[in-house]
N, C-alpha and C positions, 0 to 999 in steps of 0.2 A: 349850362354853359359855365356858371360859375365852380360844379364841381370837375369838368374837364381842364376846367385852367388852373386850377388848387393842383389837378395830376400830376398836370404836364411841367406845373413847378417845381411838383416834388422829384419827379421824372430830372430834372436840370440838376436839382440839387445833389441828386444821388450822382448823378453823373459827373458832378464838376469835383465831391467828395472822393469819388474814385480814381479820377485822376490825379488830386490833390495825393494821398495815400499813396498810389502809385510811383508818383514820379518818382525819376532815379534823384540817388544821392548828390549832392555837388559836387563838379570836380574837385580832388586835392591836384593843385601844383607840382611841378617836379622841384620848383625852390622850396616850396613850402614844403612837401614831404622831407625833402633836404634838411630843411631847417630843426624840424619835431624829431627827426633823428640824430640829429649833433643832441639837442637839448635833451631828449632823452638818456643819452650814452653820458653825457656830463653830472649826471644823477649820483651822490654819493655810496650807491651801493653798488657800483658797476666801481669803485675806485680803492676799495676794503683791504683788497690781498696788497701782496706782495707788488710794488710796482714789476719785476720782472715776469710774472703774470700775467697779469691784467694786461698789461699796456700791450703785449703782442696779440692777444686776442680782438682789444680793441681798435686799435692799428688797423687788425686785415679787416674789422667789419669798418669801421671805415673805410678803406680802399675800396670793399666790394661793393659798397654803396655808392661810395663815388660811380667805381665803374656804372651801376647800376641806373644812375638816375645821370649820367651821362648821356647814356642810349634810352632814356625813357622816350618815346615819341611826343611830341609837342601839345600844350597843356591842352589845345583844343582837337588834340586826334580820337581821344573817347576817356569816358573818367574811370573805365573799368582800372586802367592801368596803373594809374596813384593809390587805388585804394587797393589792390593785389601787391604793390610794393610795400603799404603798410600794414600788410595782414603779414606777410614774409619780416618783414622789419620786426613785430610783437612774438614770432615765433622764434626768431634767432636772440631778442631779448632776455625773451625765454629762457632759453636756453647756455645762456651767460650768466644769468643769475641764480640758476640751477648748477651750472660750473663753480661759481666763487663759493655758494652754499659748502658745497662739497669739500673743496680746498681746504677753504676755512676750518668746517669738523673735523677735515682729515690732520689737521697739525693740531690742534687742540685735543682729538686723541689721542697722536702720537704722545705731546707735554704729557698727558695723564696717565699716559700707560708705562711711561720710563719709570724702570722699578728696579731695584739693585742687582746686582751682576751675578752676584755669588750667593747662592740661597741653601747652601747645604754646608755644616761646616766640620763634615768629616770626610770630605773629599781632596782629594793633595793632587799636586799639579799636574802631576802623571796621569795621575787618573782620566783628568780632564784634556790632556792632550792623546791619551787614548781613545778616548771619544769622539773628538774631533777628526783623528783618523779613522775611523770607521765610519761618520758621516763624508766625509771626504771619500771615501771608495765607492761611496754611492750616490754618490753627484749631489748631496745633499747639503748646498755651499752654505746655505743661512744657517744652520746649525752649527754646519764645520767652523763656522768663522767665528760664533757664540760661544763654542766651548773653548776654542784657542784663544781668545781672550781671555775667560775666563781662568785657565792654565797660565797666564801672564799676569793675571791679579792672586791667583794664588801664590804661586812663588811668589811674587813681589812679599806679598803674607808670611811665605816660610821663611822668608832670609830675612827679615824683620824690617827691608827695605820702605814699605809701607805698614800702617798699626793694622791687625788685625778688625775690620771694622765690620758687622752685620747692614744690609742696606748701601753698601757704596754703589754705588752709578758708575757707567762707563764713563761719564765726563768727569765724574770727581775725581776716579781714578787715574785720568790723565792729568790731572791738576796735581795733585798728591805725588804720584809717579814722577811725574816731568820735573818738581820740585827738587827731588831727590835726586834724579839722574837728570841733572839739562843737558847731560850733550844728548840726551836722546829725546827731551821733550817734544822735537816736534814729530816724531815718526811715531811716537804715542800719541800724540792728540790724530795725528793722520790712523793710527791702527781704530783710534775708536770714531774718526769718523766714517772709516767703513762701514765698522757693525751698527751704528745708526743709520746708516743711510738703507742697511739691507732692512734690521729692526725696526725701523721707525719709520724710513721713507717712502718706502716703497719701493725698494728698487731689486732687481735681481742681485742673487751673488752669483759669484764663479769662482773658477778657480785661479784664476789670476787675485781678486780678493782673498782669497783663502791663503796666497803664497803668499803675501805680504804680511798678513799675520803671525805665518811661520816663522820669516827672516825676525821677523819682527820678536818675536818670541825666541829665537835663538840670540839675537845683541843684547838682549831683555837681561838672560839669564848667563854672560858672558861682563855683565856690565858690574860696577863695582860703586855705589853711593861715592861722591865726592866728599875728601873729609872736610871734618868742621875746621876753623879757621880759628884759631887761639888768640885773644888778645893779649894775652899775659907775655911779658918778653925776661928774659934773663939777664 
């Protein structure tokens, strides 16, 4: 007797063990999932970039959550559905944090890789605006647009308009440039922020980029230093 009641206890126990193990998880709430997904998104590595970034990808994952747990059905219609909306919630986290990653390296290569304009210094401006027409015939805009710059910082070079410098940057050159010639400063800071945006940004060129260069490259070579200003009077 007393070893059929020992069994049958263990028999209980194992039973009650299994369904302890078993049972399902608790439900999450629709406020409460709500709530662990603002708190998560307010995390400072979701807030890193560029507010013009961030803030619109954040925005729509908020809206779609909103939407999302709007229509959740009620906290007692089954618990699969709180916890499917936070396995979805951890995927699209994911996935934004994988975003900024990227952003982020992607302009800190860009910083590192801006490297001077002009790297050959027996080339003259012709040269370089020969080049640029021949990437230009072959729809080749990001080049086309590098070398006519480039043809715009040499001449600047040959007419003694800017100093002959090894290592200038397309920003400096607009610096240096625009000093010398202000009435055209800002159509040189705009020529070079083309070729960074193609260079650096990521962005396609064209040839609508490419003509602006050119014009640009023609009042360039049309234009004449402002003179100096004499203090001396007679």
């Amino acid at each position: 007797m007393d070893g059929a009641r020992a069994a049958s206890a263990s028999a209980s126990a194992a039973g009650m063990a299994t369904v302890i193990f078993n049972a399902p998880a608790p439900p999450v709430g629709r406020d409460a999932a709500r709530e662990l997904a603002r708190r998560e998104l307010d995390k400072p590595i979701y807030h890193r970039d560029e507010p013009s970034f961030l803030d619109r990808i954040i925005n729509k994952i908020n809206d779609w959550l909103s939407r999302l747990f709007d229509h959740t059905p009620g906290e007692h219609a089954g618990s699969g559905w709180g916890w499917t909306a936070l396995v979805v919630l951890v995927v699209v986290l994911i996935l934004v944090a994988a975003a900024v990653w990227w952003r982020v390296g992607n302009l800190r290569r860009s910083a590192a890789e801006r490297t001077g304009l002009l790297d050959d210094a027996h080339t003259t401006a012709e040269d370089h605006r020969t080049t640029a027409e021949r990437h230009a015939a072959a729809g080749e805009w990001p080049e086309a647009i590098r070398e006519r710059l480039r043809a715009i910082a040499r001449d600047l070079e040959e007419r003694v308009i800017v100093e002959p410098r090894p290592g200038r940057t397309a920003d400096e050159l607009a610096a240096e440039a625009g000093a010398a010639l202000p009435d055209h400063a800002e159509e040189l800071a705009a020529g070079v922020r083309t070729f960074d945006d193609v260079w650096y940004g990521g962005r396609q060129g064209d040839a609508e980029g490419y003509q602006r260069l050119v014009d640009l490259d023609r009042r360039v070579r049309a234009a004449r230093p402002a003179p100096l200003v004499s203090g001396s009077t007679t």
